[in-house]
N, C-alpha and C positions, 0 to 999 in steps of 0.2 A: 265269615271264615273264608269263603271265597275270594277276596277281596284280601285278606292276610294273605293269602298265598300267591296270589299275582304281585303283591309288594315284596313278599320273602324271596322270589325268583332272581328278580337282577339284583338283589343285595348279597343273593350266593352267588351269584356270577361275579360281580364286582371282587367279591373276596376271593373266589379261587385264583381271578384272576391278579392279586395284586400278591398271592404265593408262588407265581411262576417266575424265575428267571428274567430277565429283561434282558429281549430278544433284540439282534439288532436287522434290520432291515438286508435284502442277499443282495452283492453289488453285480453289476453285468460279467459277464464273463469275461469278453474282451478284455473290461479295466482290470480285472484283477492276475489277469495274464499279463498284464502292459506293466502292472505294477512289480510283478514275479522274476520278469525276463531281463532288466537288467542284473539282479543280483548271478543270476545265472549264464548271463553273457559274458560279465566281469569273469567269472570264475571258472570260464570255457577257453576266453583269450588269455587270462594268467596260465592257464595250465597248459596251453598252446605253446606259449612262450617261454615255458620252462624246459616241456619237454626238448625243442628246438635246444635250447642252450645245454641242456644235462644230456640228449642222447649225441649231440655232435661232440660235445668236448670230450665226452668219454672216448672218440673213435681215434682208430691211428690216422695221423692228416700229416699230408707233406708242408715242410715249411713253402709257399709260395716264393719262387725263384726272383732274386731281386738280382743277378749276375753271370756272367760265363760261367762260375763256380758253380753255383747251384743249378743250373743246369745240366750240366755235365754229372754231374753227381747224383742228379733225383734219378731215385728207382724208376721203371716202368708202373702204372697204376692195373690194378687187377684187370682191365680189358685193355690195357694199354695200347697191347700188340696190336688189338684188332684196329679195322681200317671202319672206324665207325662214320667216316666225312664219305664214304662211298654211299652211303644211303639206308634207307630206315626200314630197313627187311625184317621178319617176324622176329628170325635168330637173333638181329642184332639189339633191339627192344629189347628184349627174354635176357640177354646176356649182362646189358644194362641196369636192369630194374633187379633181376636176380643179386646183382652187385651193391647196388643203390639200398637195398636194406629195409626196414623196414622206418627210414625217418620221414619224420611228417612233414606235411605240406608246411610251406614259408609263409608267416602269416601276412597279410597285405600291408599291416602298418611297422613288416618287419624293421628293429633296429638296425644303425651299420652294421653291429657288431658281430649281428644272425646273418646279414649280410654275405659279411667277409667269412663266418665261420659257413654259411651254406657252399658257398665259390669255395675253400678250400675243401671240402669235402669231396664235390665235386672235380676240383684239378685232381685229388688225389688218386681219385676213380681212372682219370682217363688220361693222367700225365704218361707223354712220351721216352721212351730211352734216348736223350740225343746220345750223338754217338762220342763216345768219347776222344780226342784226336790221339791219343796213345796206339788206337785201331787200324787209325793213317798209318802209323808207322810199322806195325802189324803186316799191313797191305803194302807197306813199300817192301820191308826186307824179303819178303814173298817175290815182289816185283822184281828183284835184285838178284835175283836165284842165277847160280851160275857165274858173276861176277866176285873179284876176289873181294867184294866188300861183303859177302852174303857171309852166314853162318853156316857151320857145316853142314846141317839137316838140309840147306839150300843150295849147297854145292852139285854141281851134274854129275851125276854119277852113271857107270858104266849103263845101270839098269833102271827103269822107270816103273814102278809100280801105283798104281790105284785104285783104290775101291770106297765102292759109294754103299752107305748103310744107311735104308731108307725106311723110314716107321711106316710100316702097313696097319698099323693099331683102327681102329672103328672110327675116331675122329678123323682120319686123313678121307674120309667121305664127305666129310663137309664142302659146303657149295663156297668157292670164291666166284662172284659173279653167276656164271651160267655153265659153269665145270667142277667140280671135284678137285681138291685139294690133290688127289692122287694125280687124276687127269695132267693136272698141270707139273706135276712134280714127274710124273714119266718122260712126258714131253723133253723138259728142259733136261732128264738125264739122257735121253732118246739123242738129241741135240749135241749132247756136250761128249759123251762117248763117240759118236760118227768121228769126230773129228780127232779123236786122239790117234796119234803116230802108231805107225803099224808095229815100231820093234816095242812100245809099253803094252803092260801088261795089265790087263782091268777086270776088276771082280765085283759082284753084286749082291750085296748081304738084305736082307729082310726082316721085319722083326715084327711079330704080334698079328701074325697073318691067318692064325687058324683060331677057332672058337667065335666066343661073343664076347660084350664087353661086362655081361652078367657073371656076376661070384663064382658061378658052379663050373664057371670055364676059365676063371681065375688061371689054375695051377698051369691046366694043357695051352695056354694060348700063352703065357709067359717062357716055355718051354719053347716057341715058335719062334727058331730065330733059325735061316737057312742060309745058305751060299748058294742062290740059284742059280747064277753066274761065275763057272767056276773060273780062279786066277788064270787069266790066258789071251792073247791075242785077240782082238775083238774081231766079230763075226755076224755081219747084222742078224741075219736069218735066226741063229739061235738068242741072240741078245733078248729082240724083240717076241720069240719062245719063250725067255724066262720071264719077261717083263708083264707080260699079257697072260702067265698063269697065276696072279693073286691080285686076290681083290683086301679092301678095309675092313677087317673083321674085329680083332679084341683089346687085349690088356697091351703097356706097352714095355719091354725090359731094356734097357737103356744102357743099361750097365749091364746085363748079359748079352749084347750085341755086342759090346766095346772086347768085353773080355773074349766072347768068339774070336774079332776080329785080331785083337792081339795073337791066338793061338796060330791061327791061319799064316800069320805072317812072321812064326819061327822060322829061324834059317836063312829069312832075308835082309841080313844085317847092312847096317846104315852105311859101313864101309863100302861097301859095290851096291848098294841100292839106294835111290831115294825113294819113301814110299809116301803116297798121299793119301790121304784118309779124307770122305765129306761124308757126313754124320747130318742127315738132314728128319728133321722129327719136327712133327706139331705139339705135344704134347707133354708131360710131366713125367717120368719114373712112376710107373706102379706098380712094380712087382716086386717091390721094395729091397731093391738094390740100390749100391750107391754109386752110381755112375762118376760121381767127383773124383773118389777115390780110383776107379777102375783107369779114368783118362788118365790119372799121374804114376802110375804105374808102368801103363802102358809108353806116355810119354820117355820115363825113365829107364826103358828097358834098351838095347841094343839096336830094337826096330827105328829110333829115332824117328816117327813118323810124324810131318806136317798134316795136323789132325784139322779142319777147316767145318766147325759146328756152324748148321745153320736152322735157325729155328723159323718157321715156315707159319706164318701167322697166328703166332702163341700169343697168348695171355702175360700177364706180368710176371706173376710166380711163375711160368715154364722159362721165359726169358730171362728170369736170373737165373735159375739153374744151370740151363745152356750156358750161360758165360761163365759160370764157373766151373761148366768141364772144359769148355776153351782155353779156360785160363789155368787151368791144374795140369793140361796138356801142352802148356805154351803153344798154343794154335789160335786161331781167327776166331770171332763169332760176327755171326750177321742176322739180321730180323728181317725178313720177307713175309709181304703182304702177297703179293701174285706171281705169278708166273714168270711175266716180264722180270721181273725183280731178282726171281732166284735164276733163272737164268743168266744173268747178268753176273751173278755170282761165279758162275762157272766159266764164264768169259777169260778171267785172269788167267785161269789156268790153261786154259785154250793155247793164251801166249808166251804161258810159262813153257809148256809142252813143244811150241814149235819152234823153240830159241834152243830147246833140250835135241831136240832132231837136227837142228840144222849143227849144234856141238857135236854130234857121235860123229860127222862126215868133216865137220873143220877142224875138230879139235878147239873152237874158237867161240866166247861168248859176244854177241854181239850187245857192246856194253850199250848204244845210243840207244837201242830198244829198249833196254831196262831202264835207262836212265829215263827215256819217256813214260815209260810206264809207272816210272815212281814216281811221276807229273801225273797223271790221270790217277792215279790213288786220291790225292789232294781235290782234284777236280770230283770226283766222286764222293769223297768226303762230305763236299763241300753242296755238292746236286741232293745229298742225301740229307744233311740238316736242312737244305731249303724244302724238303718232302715233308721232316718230322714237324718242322714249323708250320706249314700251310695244315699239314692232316691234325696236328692235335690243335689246332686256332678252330677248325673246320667239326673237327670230332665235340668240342667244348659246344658250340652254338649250336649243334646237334642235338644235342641230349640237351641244354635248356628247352627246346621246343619241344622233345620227349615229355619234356617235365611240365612246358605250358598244358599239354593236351591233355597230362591226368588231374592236372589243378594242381598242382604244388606250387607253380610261381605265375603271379600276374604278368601279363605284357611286358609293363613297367620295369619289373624284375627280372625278365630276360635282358632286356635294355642296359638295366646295370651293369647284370655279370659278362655281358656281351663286352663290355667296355673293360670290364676286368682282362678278360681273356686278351682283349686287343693288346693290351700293353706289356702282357708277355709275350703277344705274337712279336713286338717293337724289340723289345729286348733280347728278344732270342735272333731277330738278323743281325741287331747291333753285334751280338753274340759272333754272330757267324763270321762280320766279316772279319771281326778282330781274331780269329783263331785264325782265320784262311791268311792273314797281312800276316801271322807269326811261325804258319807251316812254312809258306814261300819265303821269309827272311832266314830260317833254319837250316832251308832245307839243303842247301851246300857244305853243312859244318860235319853231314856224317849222322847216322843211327846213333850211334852215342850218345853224342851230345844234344842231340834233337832229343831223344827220352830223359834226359835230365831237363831240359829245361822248359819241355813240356809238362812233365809230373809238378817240377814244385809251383809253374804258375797256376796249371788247374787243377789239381788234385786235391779231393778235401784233405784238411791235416785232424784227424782224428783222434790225435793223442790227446787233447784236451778235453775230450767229449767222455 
């Protein structure tokens, strides 16, 4: 019996065991990860590769500029304005990547295709305003004030008015360099009013001076538009009184500045006055006026006033609006990055003002000074696309290296798009000199016909689009 049951043992083991499942041996870890991680590499760089192609093609992108045409014609890119080749400050990162979105990094075995669609994403971001040369001539009939070839708005008239409307909004705090956009922007009106002739008259408007840039101060800080400087013979003592009581505080009204400054300047009709207007802001309309509309109003009214917008280190979107109050006002616009620059701005009038003095005692415009001056238009012009060239070539290789540092692009791929960017740097001097050889061949046939035949050779033709 004993003996039966030692034999019945492994014949019950045998059986149970030939009822289980047949198991199969467990393989190492390692291999069955090794085995795993292609299908899931595949299916990480497909999806890599999609998203790249389906969230760039989705986005607005400028056509990449092949001509003088398309130069002149591309918009500013949403940091346009800023002076991103000056260097890689926290603000300026933040302003970048905020803009830049949320697309993904460039995959190392990127196609051309991802290529050219990453580079045009990217020019889109930081493409320049060149200027357009319609602006030259803009700056020349300016230049021209007082001679019988000018427009009436530029005729000398018995009285000289001016007034400067300067955005005190929260942004004019921002640092250019090692100063405050405000700092610099008193400066150069501190500068440019010393010098105006004792018989013109100069006025000081303000706007977005009180509150904060938070909602609840919304309503009071769009209200905040002043004449701290009232119309009157300049005075440094108190000039620099009004200048030195506001600081960058809130919202900004753009269009309830314009409309102030229209009120203020009833009664002084175009007939015996010329009056100048400089409209200098960082920023966008937020008080949800429409400034477009207020400057052609105001342009159309009897004030007849040379309205000279200048936007002071804007963004893209504030820089087209600015030109299109410049341009609903038949007046100037100009894009400054610093100080130097918007001073520079104020220069012309410097000259226009002392050719206006030295007429109340001759009777007489001294035509060679205008006629040089509408030489140095061209010349400026011409200093000023060689800026836009060098800064957006400079601003582009910038933000690739932004971009090597968060891992979006290899070395390699700075290299490329570096070489992309070069050959629009190449095409934008070819650019330059070809419009500077057609200001100079023009420029004796008259305003006139220098804006006819500058519109139809650079101007996009639109109708077909």
């Amino acid at each position: 019996m004993r003996l039966t049951k030692c034999l019945l043992l492994p014949l019950i083991a045998l059986s149970l065991a030939a009822c289980q499942p047949e198991s199969q041996p467990e393989k190492p870890e390692a291999e069955a990860a090794e085995q795993k991680e292609p299908k899931e590499q595949k299916a990480a760089d497909e999806k890599a590769e999609k998203d790249i192609e389906s969230v760039l093609a989705s986005q607005e992108m400028l056509k990449v500029p092949e001509n003088d045409r398309d130069l002149i014609n591309q918009p500013p890119g949403k940091i346009g304005g800023m002076d991103i080749s000056l260097g890689d400050t926290p603000q300026i990162k933040e302003a970048f990547f905020e803009a830049f979105g949320d697309v993904p990094a460039l995959p190392e075995d990127a196609s051309e295709k991802e290529l050219e669609l990453y580079f045009n994403y990217i020019y889109s971001l930081v493409s320049y305003d060149f200027q357009d040369p319609q602006d030259v001539l803009d700056q020349m009939e300016f230049a021209l004030s007082g001679t019988p070839e000018a427009d009436p708005r530029f005729a000398f008239k018995e009285n000289y008015n001016v007034e400067i409307i300067l955005d005190a909004s929260g942004s004019m705090a921002n640092y250019v360099g090692d100063q405050t956009r405000m700092e610099l922007a008193k400066k150069a009106i501190r500068d440019f009013v010393g010098q105006i002739p004792e018989e013109a008259k100069v006025s000081l408007r303000i706007y977005g001076h009180e509150g904060t840039s938070s909602e609840a101060d919304k309503a009071a800080s769009c209200k905040a538009i002043d004449e701290v400087y009232k119309r009157g013979a300049y005075d440094q003592a108190s000039f620099d009184k009004a200048m030195d009581a506001f600081k960058p505080a809130g919202w900004t009204p753009v269009a309830g500045a314009l409309e102030s400054a229209k009120e203020s300047f009833k009664g002084l009709d175009a007939k015996s006055n010329t009056n100048l207007v400089y409209l200098v802001s960082d920023g966008i309309e937020t008080c949800d006026g429409d400034p477009v509309a207020v400057a052609k109003t105001f342009a159309d009214s009897d004030i007849s006033p040379i309205i000279n917008v200048i936007g002071f280190n804007v963004d893209g979107e504030t820089q087209q609006q600015l030109k299109e109050v410049a341009a609903a006002a038949n007046g100037i616009f100009a894009n400054v990055s610093n100080g130097a620059e918007l001073a520079e701005e104020f220069k012309q009038s410097k000259e226009v003002l002392a050719r206006w003095e030295s007429w109340k005692v001759n009777s007489e415009t001294d035509v060679l000074a205008a006629s040089n001056a509408s030489s140095l238009a061209i010349s400026k012009f011409e200093n000023q696309w060689y800026a836009d060239t060098d800064g957006q070539y400079l601003g582009l290789v910038r933000v690739f290296g932004f971009l090597r540092e968060k891992g979006y692009l290899t070395f390699e791929q700075v290299d490329d798009l570096t070489a992309k960017a070069g050959e629009i740097e190449q095409l934008s001097k070819e650019s330059r000199e070809a419009i500077i050889n057609d200001l100079n061949q023009v420029k004796d046939q008259g305003l006139d016909k220098m804006r006819i035949q500058i519109d139809e050779k650079y101007k996009e033709n639109t109708s077909g689009q």
